[in-house]
C-alpha positions in Angstrom: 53.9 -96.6 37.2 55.7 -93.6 38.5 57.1 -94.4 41.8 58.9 -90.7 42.1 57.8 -88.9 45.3 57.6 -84.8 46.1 61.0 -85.3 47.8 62.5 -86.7 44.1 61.1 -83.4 42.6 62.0 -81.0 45.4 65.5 -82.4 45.4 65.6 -81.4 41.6 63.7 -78.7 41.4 66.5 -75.7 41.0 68.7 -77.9 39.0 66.1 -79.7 36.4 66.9 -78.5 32.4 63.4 -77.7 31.1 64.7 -79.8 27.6 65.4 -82.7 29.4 62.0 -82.7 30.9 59.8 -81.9 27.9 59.3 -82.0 23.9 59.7 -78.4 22.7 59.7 -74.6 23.6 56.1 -73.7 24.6 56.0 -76.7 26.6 58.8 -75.8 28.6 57.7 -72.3 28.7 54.5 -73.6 30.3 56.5 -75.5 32.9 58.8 -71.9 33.7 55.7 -70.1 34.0 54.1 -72.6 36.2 57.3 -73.2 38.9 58.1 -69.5 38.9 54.3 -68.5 39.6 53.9 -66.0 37.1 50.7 -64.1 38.2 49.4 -63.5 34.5 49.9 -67.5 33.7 46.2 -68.7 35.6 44.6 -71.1 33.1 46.7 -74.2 31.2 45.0 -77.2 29.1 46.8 -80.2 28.4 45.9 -81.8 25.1 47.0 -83.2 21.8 47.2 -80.5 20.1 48.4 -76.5 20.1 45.6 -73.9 19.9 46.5 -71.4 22.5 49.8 -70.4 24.3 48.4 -72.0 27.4 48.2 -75.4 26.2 50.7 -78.2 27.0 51.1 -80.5 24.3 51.6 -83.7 25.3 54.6 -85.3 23.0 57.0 -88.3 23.3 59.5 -86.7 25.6 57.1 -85.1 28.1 57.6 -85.8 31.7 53.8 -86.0 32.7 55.6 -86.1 36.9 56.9 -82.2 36.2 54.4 -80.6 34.9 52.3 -82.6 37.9 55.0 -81.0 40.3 54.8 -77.6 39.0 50.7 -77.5 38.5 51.2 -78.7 42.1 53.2 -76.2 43.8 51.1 -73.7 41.7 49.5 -70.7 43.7 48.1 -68.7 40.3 47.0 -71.4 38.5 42.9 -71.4 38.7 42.0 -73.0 35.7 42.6 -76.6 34.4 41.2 -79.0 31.2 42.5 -82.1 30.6 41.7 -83.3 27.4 42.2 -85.0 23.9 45.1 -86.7 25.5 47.0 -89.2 23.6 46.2 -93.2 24.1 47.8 -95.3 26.4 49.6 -92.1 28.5 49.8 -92.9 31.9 48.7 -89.5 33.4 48.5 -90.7 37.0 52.2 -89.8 38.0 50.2 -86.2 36.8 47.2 -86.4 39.0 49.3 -87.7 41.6 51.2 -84.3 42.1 47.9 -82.1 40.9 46.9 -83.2 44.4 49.1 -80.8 46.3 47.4 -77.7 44.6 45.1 -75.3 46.6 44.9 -72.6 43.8 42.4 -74.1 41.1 39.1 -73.0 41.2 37.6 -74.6 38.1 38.8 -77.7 36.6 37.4 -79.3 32.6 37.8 -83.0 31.8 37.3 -83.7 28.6 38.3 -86.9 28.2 37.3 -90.3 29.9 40.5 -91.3 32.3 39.6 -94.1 33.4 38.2 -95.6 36.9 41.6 -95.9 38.2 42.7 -92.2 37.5 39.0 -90.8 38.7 40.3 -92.4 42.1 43.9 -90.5 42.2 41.9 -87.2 42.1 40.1 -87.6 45.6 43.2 -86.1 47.4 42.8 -82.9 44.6 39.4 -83.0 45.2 39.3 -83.2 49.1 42.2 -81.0 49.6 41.5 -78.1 47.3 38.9 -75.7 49.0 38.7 -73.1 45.9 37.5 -75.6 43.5 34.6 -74.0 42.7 34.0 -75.8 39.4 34.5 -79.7 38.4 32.9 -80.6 34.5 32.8 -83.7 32.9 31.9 -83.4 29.4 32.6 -85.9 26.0 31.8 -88.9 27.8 29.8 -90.9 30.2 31.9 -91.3 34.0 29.8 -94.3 34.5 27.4 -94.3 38.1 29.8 -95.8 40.0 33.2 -93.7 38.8 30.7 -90.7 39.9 29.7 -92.3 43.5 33.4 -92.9 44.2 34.6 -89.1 43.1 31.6 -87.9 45.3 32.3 -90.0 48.6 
């Protein structure tokens, strides 16, 4: 578990080396784009796999707590999916951070994150009065994962 607060990320922020922090170029390209605010970078995906400049490819190297910070602090960013992650990734240090964000509008979940993770979204979810758009698709939430988001 990531135990790393705002502060640890603040603190770092202006002196952080994008290669330290992730596995290649369009990764960290993604994470410049995202902590600089670029107004024509509004929609991201983080997956498995490359098929679109947008998408964050998650590697052995990635810092899943950055790109959290960044998608955090994010004031153009209106468009999220999270999906086709790899196995075992501890995202929460992600979710955590995607809390702080107020831009979003319309967020895609591809991919079944398990009960625990659903509940580190309810500060994104409460918080977030643009989010327009929440989809579940590729698998079942379960009744009670779906009472909990809700409540």
């Amino acid at each position: 578990m990531d135990v790393r607060d705002n502060e640890y990320f603040e603190a770092r922020e202006k002196d952080v080396k994008m290669e330290d922090i992730t596995s290649d170029e369009d990764n960290a390209d993604i994470l410049e784009r995202l902590r600089d605010n670029d107004p024509d970078f509004t929609h991201t995906s983080i997956r498995d796999e490359y098929t679109d400049e947008s998408d964050f490819v998650v590697r052995e190297g990635d810092d899943l707590g950055w790109l959290g910070y960044f998608v955090g602090r994010s004031i153009e960013l209106e468009y999220l999916n999270i999906s086709d992650l790899p196995d075992n990734l501890n995202i929460d240090s992600f979710l955590r951070r995607l809390g702080h964000n107020r831009s979003i509008q319309s967020v895609q979940i591809s991919i079944d994150l398990g009960e625990e993770s659903f509940q580190t979204l309810v500060p994104f979810l409460r918080n977030n009065n643009n989010l327009r758009d929440l989809t579940f698709t590729c698998f079942n939430i379960g009744l009670q994962c779906a009472r909990n988001i809700a409540s």
